[in-house]
The first five atom37 places (N, CA, C, CB, O) and aatype in JSON, in Angstrom:
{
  "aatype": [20, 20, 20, 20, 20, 20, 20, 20, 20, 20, 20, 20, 20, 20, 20, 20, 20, 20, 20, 20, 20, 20, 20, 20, 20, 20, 20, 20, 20, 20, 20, 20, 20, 20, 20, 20, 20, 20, 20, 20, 20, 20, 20, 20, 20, 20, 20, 20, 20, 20, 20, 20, 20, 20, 20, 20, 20, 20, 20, 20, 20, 20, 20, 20, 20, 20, 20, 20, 20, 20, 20, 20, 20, 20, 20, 20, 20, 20, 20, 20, 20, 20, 20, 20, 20, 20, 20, 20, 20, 20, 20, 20, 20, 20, 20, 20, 20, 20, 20, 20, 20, 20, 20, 20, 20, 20, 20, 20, 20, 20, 20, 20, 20, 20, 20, 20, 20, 20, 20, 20, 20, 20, 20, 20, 20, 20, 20, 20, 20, 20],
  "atom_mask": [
    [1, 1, 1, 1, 1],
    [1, 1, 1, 1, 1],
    [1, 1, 1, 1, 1],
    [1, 1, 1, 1, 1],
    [1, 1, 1, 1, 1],
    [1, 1, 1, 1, 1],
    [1, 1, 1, 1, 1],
    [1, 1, 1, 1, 1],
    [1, 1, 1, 1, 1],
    [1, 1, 1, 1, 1],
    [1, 1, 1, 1, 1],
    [1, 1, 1, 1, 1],
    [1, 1, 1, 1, 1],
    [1, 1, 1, 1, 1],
    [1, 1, 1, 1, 1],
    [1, 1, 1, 1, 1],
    [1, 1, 1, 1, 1],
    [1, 1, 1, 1, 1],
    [1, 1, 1, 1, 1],
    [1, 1, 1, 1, 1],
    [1, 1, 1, 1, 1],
    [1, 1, 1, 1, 1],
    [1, 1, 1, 1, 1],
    [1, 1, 1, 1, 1],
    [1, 1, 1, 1, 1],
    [1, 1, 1, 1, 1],
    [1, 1, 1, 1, 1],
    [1, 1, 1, 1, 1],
    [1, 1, 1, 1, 1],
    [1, 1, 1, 1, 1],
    [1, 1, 1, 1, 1],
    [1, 1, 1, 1, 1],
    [1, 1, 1, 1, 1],
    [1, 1, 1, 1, 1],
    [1, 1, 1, 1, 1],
    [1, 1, 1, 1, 1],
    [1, 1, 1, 1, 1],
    [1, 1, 1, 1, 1],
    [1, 1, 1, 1, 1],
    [1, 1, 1, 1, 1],
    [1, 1, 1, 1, 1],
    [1, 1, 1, 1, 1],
    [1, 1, 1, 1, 1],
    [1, 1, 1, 1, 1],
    [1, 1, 1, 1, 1],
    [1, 1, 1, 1, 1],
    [1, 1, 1, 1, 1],
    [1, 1, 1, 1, 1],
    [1, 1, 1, 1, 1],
    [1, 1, 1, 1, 1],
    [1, 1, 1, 1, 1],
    [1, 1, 1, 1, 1],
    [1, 1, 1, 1, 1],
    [1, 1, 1, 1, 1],
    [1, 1, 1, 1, 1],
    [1, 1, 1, 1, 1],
    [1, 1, 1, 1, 1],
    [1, 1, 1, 1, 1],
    [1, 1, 1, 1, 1],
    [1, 1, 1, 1, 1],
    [1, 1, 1, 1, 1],
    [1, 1, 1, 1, 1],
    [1, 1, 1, 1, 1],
    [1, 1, 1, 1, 1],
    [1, 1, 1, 1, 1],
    [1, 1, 1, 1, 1],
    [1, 1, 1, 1, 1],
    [1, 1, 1, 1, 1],
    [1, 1, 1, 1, 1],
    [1, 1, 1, 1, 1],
    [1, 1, 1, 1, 1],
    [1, 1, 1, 1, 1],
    [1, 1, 1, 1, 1],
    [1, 1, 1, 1, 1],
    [1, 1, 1, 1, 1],
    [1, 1, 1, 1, 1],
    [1, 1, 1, 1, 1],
    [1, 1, 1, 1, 1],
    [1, 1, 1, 1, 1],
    [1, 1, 1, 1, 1],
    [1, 1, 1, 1, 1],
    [1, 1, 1, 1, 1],
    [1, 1, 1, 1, 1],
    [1, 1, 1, 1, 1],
    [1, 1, 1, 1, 1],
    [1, 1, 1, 1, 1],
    [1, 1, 1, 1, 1],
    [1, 1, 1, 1, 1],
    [1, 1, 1, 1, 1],
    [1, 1, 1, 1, 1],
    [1, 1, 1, 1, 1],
    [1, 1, 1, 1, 1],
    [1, 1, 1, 1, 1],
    [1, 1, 1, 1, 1],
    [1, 1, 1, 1, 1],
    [1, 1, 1, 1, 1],
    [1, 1, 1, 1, 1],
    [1, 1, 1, 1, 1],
    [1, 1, 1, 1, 1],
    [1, 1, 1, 1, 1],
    [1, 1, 1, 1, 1],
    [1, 1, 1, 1, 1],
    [1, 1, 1, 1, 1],
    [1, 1, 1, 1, 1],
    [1, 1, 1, 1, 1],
    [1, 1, 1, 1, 1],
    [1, 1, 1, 1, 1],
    [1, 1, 1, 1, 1],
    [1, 1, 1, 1, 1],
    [1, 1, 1, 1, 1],
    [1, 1, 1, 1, 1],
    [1, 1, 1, 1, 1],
    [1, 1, 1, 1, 1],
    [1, 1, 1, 1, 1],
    [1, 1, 1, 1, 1],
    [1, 1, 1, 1, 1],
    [1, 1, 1, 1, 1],
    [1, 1, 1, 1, 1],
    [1, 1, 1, 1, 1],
    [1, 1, 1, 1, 1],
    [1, 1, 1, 1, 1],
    [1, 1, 1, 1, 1],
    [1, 1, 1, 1, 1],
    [1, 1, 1, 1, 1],
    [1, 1, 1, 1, 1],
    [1, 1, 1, 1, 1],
    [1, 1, 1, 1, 1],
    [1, 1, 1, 1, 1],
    [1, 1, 1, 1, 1],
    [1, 1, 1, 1, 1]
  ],
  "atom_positions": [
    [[15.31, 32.97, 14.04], [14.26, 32.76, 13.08], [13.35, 31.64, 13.6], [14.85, 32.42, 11.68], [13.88, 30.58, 13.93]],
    [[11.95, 31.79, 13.69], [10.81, 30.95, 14.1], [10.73, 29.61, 12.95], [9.33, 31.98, 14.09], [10.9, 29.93, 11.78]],
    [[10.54, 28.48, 13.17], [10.28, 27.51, 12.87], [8.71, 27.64, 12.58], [10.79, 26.65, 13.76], [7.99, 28.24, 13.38]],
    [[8.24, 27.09, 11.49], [6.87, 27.71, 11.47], [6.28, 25.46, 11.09], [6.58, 29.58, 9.67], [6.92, 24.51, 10.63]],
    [[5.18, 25.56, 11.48], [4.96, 24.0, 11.47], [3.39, 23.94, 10.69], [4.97, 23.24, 13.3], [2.36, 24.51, 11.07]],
    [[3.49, 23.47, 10.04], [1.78, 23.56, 9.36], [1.33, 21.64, 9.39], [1.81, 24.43, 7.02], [2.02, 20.65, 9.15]],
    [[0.13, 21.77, 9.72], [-0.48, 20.42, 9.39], [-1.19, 20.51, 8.12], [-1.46, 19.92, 10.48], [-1.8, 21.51, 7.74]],
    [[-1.07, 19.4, 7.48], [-1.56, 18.85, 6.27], [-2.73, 18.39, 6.23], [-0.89, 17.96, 5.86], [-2.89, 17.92, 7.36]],
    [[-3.63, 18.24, 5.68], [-4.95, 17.55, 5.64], [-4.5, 16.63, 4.68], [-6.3, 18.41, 5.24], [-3.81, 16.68, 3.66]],
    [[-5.37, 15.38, 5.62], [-5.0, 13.96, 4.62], [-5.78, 13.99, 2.92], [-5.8, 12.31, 5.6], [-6.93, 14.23, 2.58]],
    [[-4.71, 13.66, 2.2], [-5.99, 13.61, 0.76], [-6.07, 12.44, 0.16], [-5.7, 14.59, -0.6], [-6.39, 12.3, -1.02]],
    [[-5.67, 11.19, 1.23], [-5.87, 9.8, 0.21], [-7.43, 9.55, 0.85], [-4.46, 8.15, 0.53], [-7.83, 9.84, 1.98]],
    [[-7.98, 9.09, 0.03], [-9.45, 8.57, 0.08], [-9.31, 7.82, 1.32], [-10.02, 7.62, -1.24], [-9.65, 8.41, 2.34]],
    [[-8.88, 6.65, 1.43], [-8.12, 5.89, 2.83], [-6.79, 5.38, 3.12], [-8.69, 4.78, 3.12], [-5.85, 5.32, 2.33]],
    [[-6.8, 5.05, 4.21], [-5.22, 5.53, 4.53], [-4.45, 4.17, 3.88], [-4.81, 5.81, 6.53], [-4.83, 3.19, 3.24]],
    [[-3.07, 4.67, 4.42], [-2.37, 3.19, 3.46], [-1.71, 2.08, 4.91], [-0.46, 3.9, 2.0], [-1.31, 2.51, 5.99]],
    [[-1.77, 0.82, 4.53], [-1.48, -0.09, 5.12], [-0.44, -0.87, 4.85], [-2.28, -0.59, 5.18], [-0.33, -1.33, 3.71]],
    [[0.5, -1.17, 5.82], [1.71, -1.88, 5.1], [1.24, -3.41, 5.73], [3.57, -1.21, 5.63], [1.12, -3.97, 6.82]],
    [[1.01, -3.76, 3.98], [1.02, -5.34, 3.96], [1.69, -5.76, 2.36], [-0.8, -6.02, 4.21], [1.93, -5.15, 1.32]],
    [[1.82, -7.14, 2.84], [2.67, -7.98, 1.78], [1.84, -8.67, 1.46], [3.87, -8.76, 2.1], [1.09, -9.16, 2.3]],
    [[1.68, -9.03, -0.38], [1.13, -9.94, -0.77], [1.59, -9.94, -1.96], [-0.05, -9.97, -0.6], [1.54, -8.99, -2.74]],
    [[2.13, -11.14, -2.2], [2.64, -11.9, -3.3], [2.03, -11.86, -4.82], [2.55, -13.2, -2.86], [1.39, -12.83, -5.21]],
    [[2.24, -10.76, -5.64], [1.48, -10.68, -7.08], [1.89, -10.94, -8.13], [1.09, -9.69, -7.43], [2.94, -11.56, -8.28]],
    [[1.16, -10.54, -9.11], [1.85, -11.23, -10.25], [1.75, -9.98, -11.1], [1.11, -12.7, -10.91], [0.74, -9.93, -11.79]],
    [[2.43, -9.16, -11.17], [2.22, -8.04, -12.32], [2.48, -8.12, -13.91], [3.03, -6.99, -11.94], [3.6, -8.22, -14.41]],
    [[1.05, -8.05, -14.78], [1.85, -7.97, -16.42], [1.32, -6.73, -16.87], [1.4, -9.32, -17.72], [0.39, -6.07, -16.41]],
    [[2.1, -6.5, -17.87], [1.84, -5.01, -18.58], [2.45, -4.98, -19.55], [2.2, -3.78, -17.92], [2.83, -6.01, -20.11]],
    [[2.8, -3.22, -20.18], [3.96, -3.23, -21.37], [4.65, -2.48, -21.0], [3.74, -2.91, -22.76], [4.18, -1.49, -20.42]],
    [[6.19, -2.64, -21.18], [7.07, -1.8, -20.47], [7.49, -0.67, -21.08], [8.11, -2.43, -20.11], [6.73, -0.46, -22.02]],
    [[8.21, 0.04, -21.01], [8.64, 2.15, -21.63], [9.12, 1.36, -22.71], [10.22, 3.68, -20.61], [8.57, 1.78, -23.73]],
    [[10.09, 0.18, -23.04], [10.47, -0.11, -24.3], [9.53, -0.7, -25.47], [11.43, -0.9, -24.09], [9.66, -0.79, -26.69]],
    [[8.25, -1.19, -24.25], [7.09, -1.46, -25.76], [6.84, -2.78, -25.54], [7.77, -1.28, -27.58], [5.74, -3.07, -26.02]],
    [[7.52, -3.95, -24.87], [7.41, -5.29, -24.85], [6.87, -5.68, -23.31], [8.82, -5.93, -25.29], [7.25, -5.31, -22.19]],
    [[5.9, -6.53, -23.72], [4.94, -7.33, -22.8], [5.94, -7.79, -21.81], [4.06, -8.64, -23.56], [7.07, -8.2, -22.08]],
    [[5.38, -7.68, -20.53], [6.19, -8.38, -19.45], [5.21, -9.08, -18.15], [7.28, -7.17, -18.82], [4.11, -8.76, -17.7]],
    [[5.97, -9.95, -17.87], [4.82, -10.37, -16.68], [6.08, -11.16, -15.19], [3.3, -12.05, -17.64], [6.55, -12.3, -15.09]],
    [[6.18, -10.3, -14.56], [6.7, -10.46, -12.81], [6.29, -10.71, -12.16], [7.02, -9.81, -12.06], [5.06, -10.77, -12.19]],
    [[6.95, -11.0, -11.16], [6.93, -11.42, -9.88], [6.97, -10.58, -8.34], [7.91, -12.16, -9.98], [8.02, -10.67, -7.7]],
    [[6.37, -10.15, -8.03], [6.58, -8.72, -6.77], [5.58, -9.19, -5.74], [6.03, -6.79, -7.4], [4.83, -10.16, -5.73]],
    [[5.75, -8.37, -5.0], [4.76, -7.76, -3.92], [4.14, -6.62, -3.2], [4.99, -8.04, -3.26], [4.66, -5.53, -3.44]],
    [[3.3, -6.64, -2.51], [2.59, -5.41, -2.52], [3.83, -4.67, -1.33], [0.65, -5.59, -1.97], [4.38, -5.54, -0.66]],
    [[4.23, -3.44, -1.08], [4.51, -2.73, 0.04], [3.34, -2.22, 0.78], [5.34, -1.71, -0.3], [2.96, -2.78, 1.8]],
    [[2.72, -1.12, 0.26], [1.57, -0.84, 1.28], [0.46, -1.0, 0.35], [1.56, 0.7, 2.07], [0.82, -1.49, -0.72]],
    [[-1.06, -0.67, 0.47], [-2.43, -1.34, 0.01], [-3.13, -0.53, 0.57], [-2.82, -2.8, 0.38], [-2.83, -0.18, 1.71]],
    [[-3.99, -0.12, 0.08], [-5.35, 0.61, 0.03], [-6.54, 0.41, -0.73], [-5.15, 1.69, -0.26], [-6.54, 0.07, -1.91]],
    [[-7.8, 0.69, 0.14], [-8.55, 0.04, -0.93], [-8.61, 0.32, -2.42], [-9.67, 0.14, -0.59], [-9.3, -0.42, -3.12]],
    [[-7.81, 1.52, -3.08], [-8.08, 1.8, -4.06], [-6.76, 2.15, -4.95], [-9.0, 2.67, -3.87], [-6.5, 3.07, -5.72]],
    [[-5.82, 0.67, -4.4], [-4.84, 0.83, -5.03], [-3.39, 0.43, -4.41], [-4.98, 2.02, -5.36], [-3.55, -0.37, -3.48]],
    [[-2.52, 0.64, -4.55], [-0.79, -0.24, -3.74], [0.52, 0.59, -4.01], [-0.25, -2.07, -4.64], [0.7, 1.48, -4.84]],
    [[0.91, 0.34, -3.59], [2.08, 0.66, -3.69], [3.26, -0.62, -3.67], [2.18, 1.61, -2.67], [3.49, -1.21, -2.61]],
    [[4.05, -1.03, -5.13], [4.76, -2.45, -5.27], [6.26, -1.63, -5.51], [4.07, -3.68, -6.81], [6.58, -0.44, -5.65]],
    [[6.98, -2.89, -5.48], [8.66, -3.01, -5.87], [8.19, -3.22, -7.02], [9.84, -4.2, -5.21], [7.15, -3.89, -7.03]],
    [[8.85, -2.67, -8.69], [8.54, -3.18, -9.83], [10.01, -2.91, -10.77], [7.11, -2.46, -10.34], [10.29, -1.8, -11.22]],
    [[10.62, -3.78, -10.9], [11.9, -3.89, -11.63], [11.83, -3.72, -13.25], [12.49, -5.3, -11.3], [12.88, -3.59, -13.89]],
    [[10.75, -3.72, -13.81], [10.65, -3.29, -15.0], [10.38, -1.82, -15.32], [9.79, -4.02, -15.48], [9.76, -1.17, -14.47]],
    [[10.8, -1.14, -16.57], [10.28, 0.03, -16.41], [9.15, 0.57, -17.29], [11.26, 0.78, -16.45], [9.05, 0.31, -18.49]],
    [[8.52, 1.15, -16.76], [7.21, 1.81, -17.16], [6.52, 3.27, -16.69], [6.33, 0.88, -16.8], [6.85, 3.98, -15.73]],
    [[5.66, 3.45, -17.47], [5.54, 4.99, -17.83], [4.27, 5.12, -16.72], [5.15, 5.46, -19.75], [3.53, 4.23, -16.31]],
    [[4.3, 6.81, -16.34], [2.89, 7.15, -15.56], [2.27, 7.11, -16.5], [2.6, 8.41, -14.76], [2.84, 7.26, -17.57]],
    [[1.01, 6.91, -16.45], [-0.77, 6.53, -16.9], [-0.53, 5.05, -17.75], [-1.72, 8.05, -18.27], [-1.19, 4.86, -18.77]],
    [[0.56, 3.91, -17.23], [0.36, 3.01, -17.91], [-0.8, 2.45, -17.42], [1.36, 2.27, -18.01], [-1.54, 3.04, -16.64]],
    [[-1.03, 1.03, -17.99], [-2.09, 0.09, -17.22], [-1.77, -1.46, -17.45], [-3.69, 0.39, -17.79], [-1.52, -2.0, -18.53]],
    [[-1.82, -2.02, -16.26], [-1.42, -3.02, -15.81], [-2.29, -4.0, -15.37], [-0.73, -2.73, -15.06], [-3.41, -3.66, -14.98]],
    [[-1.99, -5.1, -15.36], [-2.56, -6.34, -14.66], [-2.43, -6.67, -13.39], [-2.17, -7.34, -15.15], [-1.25, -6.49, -13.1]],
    [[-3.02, -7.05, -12.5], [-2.19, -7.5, -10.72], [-2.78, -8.99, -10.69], [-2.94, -6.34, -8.85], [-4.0, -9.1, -10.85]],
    [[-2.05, -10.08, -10.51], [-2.9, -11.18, -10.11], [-2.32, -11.48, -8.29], [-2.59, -12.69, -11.38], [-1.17, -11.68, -7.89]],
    [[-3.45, -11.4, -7.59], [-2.91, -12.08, -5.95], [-2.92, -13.09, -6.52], [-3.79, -12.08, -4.37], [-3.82, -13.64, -7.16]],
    [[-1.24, -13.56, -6.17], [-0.55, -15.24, -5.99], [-1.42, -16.07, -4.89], [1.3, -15.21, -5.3], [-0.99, -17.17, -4.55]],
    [[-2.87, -15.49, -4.21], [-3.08, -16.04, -2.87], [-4.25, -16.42, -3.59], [-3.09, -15.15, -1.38], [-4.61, -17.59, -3.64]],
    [[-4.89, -15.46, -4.18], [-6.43, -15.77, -4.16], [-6.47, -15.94, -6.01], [-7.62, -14.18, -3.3], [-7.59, -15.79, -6.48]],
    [[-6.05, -16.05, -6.39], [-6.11, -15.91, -7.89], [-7.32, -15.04, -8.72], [-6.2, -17.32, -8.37], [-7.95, -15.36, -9.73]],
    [[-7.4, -13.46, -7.66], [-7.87, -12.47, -8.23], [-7.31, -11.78, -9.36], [-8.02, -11.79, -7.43], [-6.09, -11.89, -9.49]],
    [[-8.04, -10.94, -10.37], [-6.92, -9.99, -10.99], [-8.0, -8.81, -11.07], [-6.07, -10.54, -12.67], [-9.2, -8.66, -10.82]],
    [[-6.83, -8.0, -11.6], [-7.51, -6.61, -11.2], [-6.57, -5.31, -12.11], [-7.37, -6.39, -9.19], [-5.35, -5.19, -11.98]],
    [[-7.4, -4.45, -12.99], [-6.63, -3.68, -13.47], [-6.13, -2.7, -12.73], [-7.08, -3.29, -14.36], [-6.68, -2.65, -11.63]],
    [[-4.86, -1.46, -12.97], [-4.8, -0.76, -12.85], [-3.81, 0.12, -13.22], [-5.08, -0.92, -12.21], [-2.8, -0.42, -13.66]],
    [[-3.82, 1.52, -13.17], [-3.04, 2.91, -13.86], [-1.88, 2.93, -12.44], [-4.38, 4.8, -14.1], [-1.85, 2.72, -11.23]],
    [[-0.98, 3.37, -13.64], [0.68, 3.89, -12.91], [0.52, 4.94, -12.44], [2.01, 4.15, -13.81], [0.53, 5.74, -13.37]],
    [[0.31, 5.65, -11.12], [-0.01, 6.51, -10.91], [1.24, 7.44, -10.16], [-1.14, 6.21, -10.41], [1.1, 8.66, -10.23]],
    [[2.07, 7.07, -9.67], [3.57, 7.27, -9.02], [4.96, 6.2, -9.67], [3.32, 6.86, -7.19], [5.03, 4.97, -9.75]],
    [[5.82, 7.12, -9.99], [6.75, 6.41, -9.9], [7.99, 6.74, -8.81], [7.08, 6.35, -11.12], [8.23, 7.95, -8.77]],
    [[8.62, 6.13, -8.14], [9.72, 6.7, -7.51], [11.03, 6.05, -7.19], [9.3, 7.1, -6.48], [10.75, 4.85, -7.22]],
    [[11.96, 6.13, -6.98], [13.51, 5.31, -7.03], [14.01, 5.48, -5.81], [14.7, 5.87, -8.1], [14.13, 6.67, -5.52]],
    [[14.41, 4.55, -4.79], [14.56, 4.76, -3.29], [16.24, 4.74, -3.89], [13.8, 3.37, -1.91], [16.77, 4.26, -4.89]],
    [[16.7, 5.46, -2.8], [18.06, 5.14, -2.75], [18.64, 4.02, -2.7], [18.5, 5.6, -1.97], [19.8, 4.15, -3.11]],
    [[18.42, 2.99, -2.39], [18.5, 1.67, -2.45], [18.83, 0.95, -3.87], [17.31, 1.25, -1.94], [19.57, -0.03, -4.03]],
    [[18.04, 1.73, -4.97], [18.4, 1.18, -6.05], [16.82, 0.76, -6.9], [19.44, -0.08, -5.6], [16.45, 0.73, -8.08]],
    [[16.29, 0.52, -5.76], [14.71, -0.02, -5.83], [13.77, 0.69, -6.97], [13.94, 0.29, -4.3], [14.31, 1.77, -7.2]],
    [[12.95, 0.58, -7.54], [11.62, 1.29, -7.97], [10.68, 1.08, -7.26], [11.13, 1.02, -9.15], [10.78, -0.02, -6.73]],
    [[9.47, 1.82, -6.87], [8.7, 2.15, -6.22], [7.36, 2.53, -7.36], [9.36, 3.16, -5.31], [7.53, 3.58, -7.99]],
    [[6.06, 1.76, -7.65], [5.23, 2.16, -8.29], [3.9, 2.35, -7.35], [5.2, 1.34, -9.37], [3.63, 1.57, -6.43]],
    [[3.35, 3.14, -7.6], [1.83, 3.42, -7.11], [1.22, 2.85, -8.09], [1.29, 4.94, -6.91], [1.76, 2.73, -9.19]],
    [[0.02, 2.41, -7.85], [-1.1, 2.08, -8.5], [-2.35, 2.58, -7.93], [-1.14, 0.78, -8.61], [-2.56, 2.72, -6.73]],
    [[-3.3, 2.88, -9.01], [-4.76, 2.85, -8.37], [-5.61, 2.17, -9.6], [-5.4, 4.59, -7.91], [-5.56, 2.3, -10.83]],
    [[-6.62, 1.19, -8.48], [-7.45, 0.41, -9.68], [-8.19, 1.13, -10.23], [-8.25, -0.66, -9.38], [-8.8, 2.06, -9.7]],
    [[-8.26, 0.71, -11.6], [-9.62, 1.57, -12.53], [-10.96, 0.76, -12.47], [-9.27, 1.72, -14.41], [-11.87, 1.02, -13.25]],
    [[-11.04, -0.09, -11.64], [-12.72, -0.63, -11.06], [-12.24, 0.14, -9.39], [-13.15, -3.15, -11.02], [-11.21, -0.04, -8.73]],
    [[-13.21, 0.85, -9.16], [-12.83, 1.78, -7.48], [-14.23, 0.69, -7.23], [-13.06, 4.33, -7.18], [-14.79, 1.13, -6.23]],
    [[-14.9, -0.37, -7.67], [-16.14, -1.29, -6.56], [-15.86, -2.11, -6.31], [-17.39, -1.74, -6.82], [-16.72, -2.9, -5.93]],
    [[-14.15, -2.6, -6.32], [-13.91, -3.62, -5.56], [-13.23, -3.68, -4.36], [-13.45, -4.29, -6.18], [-12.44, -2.76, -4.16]],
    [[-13.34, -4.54, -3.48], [-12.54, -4.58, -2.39], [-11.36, -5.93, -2.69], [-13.59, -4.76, -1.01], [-11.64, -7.08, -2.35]],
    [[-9.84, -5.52, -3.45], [-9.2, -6.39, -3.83], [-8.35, -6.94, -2.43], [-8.47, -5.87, -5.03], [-7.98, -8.12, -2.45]],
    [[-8.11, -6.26, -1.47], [-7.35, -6.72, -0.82], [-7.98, -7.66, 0.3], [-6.64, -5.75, -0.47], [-7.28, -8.36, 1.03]],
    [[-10.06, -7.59, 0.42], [-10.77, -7.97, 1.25], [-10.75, -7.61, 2.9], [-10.65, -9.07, 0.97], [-11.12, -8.39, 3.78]],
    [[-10.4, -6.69, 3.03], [-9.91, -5.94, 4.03], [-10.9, -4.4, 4.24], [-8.28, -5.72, 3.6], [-11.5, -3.91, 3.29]],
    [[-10.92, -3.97, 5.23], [-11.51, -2.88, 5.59], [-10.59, -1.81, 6.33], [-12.58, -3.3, 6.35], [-9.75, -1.91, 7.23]],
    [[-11.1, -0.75, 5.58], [-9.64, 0.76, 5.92], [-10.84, 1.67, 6.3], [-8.31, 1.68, 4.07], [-11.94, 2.01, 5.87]],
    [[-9.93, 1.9, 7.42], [-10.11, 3.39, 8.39], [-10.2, 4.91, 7.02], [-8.13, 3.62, 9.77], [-9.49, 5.45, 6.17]],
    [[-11.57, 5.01, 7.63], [-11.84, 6.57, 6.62], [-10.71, 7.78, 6.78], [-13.47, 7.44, 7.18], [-10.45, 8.16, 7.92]],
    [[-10.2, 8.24, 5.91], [-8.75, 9.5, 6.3], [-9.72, 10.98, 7.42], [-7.89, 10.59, 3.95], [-10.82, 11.53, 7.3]],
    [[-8.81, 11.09, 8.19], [-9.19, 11.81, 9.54], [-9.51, 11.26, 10.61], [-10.11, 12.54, 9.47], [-9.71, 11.81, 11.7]],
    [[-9.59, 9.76, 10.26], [-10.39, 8.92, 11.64], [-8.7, 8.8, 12.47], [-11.46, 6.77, 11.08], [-7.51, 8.69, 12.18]],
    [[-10.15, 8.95, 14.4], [-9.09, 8.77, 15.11], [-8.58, 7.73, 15.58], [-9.15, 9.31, 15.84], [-9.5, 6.92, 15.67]],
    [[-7.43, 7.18, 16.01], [-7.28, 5.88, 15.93], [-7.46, 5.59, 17.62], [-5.81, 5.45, 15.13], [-7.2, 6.42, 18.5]],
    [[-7.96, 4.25, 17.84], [-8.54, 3.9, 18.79], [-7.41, 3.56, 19.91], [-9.44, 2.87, 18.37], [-6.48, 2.76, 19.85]],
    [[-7.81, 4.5, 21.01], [-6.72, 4.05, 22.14], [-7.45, 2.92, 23.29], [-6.15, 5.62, 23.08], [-8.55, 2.66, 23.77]],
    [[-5.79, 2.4, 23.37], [-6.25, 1.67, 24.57], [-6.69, 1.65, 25.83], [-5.76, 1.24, 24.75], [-6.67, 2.67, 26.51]],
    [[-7.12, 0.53, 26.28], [-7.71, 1.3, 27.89], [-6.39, 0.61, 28.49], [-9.67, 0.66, 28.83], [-6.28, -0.61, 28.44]],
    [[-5.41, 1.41, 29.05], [-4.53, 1.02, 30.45], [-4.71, 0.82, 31.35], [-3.88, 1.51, 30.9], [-5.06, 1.75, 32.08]],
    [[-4.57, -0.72, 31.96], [-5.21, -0.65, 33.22], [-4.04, -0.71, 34.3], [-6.29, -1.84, 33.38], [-2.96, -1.27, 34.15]],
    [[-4.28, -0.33, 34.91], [-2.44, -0.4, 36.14], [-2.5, -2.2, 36.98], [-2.62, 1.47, 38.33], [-3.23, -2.26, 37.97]],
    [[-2.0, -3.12, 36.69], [-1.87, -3.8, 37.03], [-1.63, -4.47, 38.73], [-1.39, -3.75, 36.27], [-0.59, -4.2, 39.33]],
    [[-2.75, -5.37, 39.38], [-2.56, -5.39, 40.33], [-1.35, -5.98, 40.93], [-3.42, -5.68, 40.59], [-0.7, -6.85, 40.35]],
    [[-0.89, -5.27, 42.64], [0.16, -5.47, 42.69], [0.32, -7.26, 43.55], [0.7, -4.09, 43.33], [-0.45, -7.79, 44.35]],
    [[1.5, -7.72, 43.03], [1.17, -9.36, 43.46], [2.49, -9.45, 43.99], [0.75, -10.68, 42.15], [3.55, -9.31, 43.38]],
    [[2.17, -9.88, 45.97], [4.0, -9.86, 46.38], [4.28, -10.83, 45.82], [4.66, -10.0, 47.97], [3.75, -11.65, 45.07]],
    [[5.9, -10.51, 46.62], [6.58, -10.87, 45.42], [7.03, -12.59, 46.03], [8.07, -9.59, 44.98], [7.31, -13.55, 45.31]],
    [[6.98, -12.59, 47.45], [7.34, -14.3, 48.05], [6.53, -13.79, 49.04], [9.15, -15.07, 48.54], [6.36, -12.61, 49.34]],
    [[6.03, -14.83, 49.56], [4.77, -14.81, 50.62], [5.69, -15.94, 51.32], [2.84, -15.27, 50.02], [6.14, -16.93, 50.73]],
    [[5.97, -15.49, 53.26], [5.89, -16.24, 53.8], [5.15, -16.77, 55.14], [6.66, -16.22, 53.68], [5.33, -17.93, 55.52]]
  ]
}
């Protein structure tokens, strides 16, 4: 039996980046009561993150993010939830202002190719000269 292989076309607006940054998440949790944590980002995009979030909460909630760095805040909707084997929660977010640039950073448009290096073959240098 043939193995059959299909490529995907990317559908995030831009791609995702794994960076860490120290936030401050508040919201209301599936039981109804206000909460405000301590996390960080896993990956970041301009239009949204992906965090560790130990409280629990519902898709289409909406939340607060403050960067612990820059003392930005910024809303946004639960857009993924997921549970790693680990034990972990896993939330997506995407902001509901899409005109900011929260992370101040600039992302590669989805399909772009990524830039190779130029290899250069290194000249050869003996090794003891006598």
């Amino acid at each position: 039996m043939a193995i059959l292989h299909f490529r995907c076309k990317e559908r995030r607006r831009t791609l995702r980046v794994m960076l860490t940054v120290p936030l401050k998440v508040r919201g209301i949790s599936a039981s109804g009561l206000p909460f405000a944590v301590e996390t960080n980002s896993h990956t970041v995009s301009l239009h949204g993150a992906l965090i560790e979030l130990s409280v629990m909460v519902s898709m289409g909630d909406l939340v607060h993010l403050e960067n612990e760095r820059t003392r930005e805040k910024v809303e946004a909707k639960i857009v993924t939830i997921r549970n790693s084997r680990d034990g972990k929660t896993y939330v997506g977010l995407e902001f509901t202002n899409q005109d900011i640039n929260f992370w101040h950073m600039s992302f590669p448009v989805p399909g772009a190719k990524p830039l190779r290096r130029m290899v250069s073959t290194p000249e050869k240098v003996p090794a003891m000269s006598t």
